[in-house]
C-alpha positions as CSV (number, residue, x, y, z in Angstrom):
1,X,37.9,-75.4,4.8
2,X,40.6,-73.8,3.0
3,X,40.9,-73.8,-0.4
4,X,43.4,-76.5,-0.9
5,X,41.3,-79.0,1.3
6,X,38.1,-77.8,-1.3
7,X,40.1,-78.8,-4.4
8,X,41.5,-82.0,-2.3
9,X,37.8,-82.5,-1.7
10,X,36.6,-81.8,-5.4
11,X,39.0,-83.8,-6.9
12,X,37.9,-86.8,-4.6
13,X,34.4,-86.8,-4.2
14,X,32.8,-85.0,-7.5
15,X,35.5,-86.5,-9.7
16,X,36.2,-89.6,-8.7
17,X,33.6,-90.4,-6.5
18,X,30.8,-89.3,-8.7
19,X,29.1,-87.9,-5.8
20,X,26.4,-85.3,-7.0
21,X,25.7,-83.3,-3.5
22,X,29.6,-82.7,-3.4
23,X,29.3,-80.9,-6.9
24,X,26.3,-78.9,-5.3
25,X,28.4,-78.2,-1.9
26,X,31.8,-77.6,-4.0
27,X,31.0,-75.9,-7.4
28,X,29.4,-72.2,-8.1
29,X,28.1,-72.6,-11.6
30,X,25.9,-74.7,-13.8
31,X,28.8,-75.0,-16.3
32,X,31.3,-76.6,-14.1
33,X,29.3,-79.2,-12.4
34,X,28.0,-80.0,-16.0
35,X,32.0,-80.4,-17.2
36,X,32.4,-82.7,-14.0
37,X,29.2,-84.3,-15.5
38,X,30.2,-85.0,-18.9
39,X,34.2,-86.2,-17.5
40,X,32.1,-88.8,-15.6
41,X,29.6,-90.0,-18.3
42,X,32.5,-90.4,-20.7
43,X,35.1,-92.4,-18.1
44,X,32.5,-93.7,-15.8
45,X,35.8,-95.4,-13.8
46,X,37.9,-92.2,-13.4
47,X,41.0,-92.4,-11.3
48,X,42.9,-89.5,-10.5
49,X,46.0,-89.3,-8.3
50,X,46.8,-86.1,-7.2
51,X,50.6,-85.2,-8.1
52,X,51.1,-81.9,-6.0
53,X,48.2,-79.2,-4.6
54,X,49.6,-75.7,-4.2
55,X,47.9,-72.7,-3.0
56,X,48.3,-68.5,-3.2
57,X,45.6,-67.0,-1.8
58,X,42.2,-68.1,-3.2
59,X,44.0,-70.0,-6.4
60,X,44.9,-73.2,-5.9
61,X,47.3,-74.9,-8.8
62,X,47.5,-78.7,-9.4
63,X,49.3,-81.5,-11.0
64,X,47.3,-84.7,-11.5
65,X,47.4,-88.3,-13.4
66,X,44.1,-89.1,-14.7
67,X,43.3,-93.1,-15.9
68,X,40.5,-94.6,-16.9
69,X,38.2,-96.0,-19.6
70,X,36.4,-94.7,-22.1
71,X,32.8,-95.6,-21.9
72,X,31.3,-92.4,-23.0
73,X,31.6,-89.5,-25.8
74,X,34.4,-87.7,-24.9
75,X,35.2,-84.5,-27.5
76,X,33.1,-85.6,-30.1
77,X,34.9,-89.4,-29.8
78,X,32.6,-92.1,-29.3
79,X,33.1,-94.9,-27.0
80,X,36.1,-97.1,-27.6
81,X,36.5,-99.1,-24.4
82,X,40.1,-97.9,-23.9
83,X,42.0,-97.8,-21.0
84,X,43.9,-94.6,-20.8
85,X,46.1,-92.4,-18.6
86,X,47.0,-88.8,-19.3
87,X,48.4,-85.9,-16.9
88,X,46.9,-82.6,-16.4
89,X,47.2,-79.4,-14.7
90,X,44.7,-77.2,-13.6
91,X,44.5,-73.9,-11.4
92,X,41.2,-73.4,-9.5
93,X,39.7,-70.3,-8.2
94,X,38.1,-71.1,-4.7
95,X,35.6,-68.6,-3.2
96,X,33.4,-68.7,-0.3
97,X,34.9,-72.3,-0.2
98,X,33.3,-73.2,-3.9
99,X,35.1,-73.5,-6.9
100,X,34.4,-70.4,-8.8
101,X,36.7,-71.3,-12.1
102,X,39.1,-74.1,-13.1
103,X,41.6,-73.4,-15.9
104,X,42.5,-77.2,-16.8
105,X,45.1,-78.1,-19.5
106,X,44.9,-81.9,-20.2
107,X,48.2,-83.8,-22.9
108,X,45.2,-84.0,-24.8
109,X,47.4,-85.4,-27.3
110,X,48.4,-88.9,-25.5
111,X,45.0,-89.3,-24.4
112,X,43.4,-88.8,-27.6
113,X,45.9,-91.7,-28.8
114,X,45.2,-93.5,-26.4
115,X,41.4,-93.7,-26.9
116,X,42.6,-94.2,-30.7
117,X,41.1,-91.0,-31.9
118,X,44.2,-89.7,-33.8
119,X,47.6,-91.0,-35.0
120,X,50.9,-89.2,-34.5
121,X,52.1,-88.5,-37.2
122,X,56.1,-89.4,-37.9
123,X,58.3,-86.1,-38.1
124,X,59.9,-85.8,-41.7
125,X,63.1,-83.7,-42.0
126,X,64.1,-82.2,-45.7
């Protein structure tokens, strides 16, 4: 499997299929299946579409639209029931076909509106 068919994989059956032996199969550490883990338990219905894969050796970069609902504590943010749908990029380290790191940058900003959490504030010029 190369590395761009692992995230591929990853992204489809630990993250959107909730599938716990792919997490096993597809993630080295403790702390990344238990980040999968907590994504789940806080948008048990989470959709991801998969914008563009690239690869460069073992690294493999990605852009993604995530949607779903929030049914679980997500950053501190209790359940609110809202639908939401944020993009994200993420670079993944793949070794010995495992995910060995994932560097993920989320518009946390949208999504935390979204979810109702925070209020943008209106620019003021002097």
């Amino acid at each position: 499997m190369t590395p761009t068919e692992v995230v591929a994989r990853y992204v489809a059956e630990v993250l959107v299929g909730n599938t716990p032996d792919s997490a096993d199969a597809l993630l080295s550490s403790e702390e990344l299946r238990e980040r999968a883990r907590r994504l789940r338990l806080a948008f048990p219905d989470l959709d991801i579409e998969t914008v563009v894969l690239l690869a460069d050796g073992d690294l493999v970069a990605g852009h993604f639209v995530g949607r779903g609902t929030h049914e679980g504590i997500f950053n501190g943010v209790p359940p609110t029931g809202a639908a939401w749908e944020a993009r994200f990029t993420a670079v993944y380290r793949v070794v010995n076909q495992r995910i060995d790191d994932a560097w993920v940058t989320w518009d946390n900003l949208a999504l935390m509106e979204q979810l109702g959490a925070v209020e943008r504030v209106s620019s003021v010029s002097a």
